[in-house]
C-alpha positions in Angstrom: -6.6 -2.9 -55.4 -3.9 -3.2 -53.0 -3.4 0.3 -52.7 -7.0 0.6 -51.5 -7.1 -1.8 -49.1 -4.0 0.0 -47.5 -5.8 3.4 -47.4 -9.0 1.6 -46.3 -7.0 0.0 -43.4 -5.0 2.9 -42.3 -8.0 5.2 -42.4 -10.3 2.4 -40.2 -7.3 2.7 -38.0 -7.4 6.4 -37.6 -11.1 6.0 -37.2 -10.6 3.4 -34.4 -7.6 5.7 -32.3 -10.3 8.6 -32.6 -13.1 6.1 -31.4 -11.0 5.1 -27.8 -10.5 9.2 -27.5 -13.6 10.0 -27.5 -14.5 7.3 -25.2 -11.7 7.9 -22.7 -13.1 11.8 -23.0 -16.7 10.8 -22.0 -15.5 8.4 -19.4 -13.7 11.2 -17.8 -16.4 13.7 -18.3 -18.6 11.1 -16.5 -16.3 10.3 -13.6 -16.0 14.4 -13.0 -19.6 14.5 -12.4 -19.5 12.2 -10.1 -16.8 14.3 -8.3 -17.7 16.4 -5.9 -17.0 19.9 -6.6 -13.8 19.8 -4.1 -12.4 16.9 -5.6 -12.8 18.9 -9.3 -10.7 21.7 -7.9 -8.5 19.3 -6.5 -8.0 17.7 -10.0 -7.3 20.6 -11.7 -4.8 22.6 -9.0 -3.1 18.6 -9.9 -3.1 19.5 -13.4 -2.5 22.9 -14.4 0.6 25.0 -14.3 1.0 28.3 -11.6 1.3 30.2 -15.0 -2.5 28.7 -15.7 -3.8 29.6 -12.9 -2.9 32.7 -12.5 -3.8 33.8 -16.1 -7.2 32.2 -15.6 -8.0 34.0 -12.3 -7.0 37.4 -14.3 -9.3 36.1 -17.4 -6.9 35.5 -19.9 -4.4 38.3 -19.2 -0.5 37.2 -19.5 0.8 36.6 -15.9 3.7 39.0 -15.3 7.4 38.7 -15.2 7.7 39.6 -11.7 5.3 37.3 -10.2 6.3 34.3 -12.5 9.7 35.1 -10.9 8.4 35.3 -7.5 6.3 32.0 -7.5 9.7 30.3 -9.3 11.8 31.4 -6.2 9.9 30.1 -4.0 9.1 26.8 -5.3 12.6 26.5 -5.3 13.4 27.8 -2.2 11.0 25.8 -0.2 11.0 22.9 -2.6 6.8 23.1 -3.8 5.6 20.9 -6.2 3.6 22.8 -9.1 0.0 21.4 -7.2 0.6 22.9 -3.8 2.0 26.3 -5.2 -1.5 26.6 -6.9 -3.1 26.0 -3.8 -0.8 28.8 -1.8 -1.3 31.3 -5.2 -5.2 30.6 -4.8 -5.5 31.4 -1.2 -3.2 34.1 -1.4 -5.1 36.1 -3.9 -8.4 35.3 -1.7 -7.1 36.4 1.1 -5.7 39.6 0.0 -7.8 41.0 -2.7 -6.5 39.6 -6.3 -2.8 40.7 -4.9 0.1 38.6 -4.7 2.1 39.5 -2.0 5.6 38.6 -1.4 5.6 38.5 2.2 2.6 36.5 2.6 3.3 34.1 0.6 6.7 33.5 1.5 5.6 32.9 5.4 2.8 30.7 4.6 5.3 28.6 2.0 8.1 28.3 4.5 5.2 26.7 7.0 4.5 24.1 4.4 7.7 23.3 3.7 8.1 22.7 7.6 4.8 20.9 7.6 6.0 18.2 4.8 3.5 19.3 2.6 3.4 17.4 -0.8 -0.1 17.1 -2.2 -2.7 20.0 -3.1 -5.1 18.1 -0.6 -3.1 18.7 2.2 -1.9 22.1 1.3 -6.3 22.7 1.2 -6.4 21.2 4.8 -3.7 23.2 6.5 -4.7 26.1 4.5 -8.6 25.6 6.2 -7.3 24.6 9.5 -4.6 27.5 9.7 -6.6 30.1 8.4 -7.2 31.7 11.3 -3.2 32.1 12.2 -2.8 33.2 8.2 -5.3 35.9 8.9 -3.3 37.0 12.1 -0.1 36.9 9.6 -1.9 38.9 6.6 -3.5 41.6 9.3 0.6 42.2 10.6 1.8 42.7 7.3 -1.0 45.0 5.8 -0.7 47.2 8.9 2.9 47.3 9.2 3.3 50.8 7.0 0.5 52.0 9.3 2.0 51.6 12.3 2.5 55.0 14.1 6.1 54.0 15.3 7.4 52.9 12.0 9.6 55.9 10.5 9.3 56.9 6.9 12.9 54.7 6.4 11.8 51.6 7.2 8.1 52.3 5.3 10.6 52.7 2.2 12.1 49.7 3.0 9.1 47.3 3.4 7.5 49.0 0.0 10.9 47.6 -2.0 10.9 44.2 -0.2 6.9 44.0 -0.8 7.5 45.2 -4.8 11.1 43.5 -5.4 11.7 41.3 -2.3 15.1 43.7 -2.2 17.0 43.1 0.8 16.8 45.6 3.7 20.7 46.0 3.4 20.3 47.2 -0.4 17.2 48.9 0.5 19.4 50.7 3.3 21.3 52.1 0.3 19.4 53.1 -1.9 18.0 56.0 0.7 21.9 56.7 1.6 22.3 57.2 -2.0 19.6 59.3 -2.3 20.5 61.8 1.0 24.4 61.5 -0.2 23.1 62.7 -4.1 20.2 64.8 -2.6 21.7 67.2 0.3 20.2 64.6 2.8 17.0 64.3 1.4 14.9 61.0 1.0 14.1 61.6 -3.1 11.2 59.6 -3.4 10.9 59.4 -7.0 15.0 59.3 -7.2 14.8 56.3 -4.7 12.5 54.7 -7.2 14.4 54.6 -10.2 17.5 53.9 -8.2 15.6 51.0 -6.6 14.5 49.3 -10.3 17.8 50.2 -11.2 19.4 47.8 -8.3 16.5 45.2 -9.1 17.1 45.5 -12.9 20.8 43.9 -12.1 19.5 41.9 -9.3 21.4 43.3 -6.2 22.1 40.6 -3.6 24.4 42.2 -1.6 25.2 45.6 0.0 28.7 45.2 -1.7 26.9 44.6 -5.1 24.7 47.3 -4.5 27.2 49.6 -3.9 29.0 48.6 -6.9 26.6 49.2 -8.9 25.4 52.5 -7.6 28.7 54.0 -8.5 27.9 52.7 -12.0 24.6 55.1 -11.7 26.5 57.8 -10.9 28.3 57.5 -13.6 25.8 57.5 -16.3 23.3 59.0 -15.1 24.3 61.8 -12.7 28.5 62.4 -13.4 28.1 63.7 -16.8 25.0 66.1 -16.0 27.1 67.2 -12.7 25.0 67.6 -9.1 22.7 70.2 -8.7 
């Protein structure tokens, strides 16, 4: 009998924890729809992780390596809390069709940070009453390889910084690598695996870059000799 009463209390207890859940579950569900719809995005940009967000804006697909990387940097670097980086991702991707770019994002975050911004509520109002300025940033950026007066170098360069966020100074040689191992020639397609070569070991420098290009020659061009 006393076993009984022992199950009979423990499972009236599990009943009773279960009980308060559901309760605190319909409270909350209650006091959302009494939110307005700005404070329910608000709540959730609070709550959810930049690796939530973005896999919910792409419907389930796994976010990528690189732009986990990216957002990590620059959390870091400008010292974001996890709130107001899903604000920046968010407008971001509005703003530049579902794309995440580098430069964009770094420019706006670095404003923030200069800005004191702290809460996703404040990140919402300077984003709304900077948006102008952003569009003047995003409009600079997207035209910058169409500019006339930009040579085909520096195109190359701002296409590694925009997929890698290389440095210009490893940028700068990767395409002396390439006219060096390619009779002067800019090798598109050589520049490319050079580049993901460089980014593979995460090339800070131009000394580390040129370290490690010597280590491509070596395996990969050396034993096949130069054409």
């Amino acid at each position: 009998m006393g076993e009984n009463y022992k199950d009979n209390s423990i499972k009236e207890k599990v009943d009773q924890e279960k009980k308060v859940k559901q309760e605190l579950k319909e409270e909350r569900t209650n006091q959302d729809k009494n939110l307005s719809k700005e404070e329910q995005f608000i709540n959730m940009l609070e709550q959810i992780s930049p690796r939530e967000l973005l896999e919910d804006v792409s419907q389930g697909n796994r976010a990528s390596t690189q732009d986990l990387n990216l957002i990590r940097n620059i959390m870091t670097e400008q010292k974001l809390s996890p709130g107001v980086m899903n604000v920046l991702i968010h407008y971001v991707l509005l703003k530049t069709n579902m794309s995440l770019s580098k430069p964009f994002l770094e420019k706006i975050a670095s404003h923030w940070k200069r800005k004191n911004v702290e809460s996703v509520r404040q990140a919402m109002n300077l984003a709304k009453e900077e948006h102008q300025k952003y569009m003047e940033w995003t409009k600079g950026i997207k035209h910058k390889e169409g500019n006339d007066k930009v040579t085909f170098e520096e195109k190359y360069i701002y296409s590694l910084y925009n997929r890698y966020g290389m440095k210009e100074e490893v940028s700068r040689e990767v395409i002396e690598f390439s006219r060096e191992i390619n009779q002067g020639f800019m090798i598109y397609w050589f520049m490319n695996r050079v580049a993901e070569f460089l980014n593979y070991h995460n090339a800070q420098s131009r000394n580390a870059a040129q370290s490690l290009l010597r280590t491509f020659y070596q395996k990969y061009i050396d034993p096949f000799g130069r054409s």
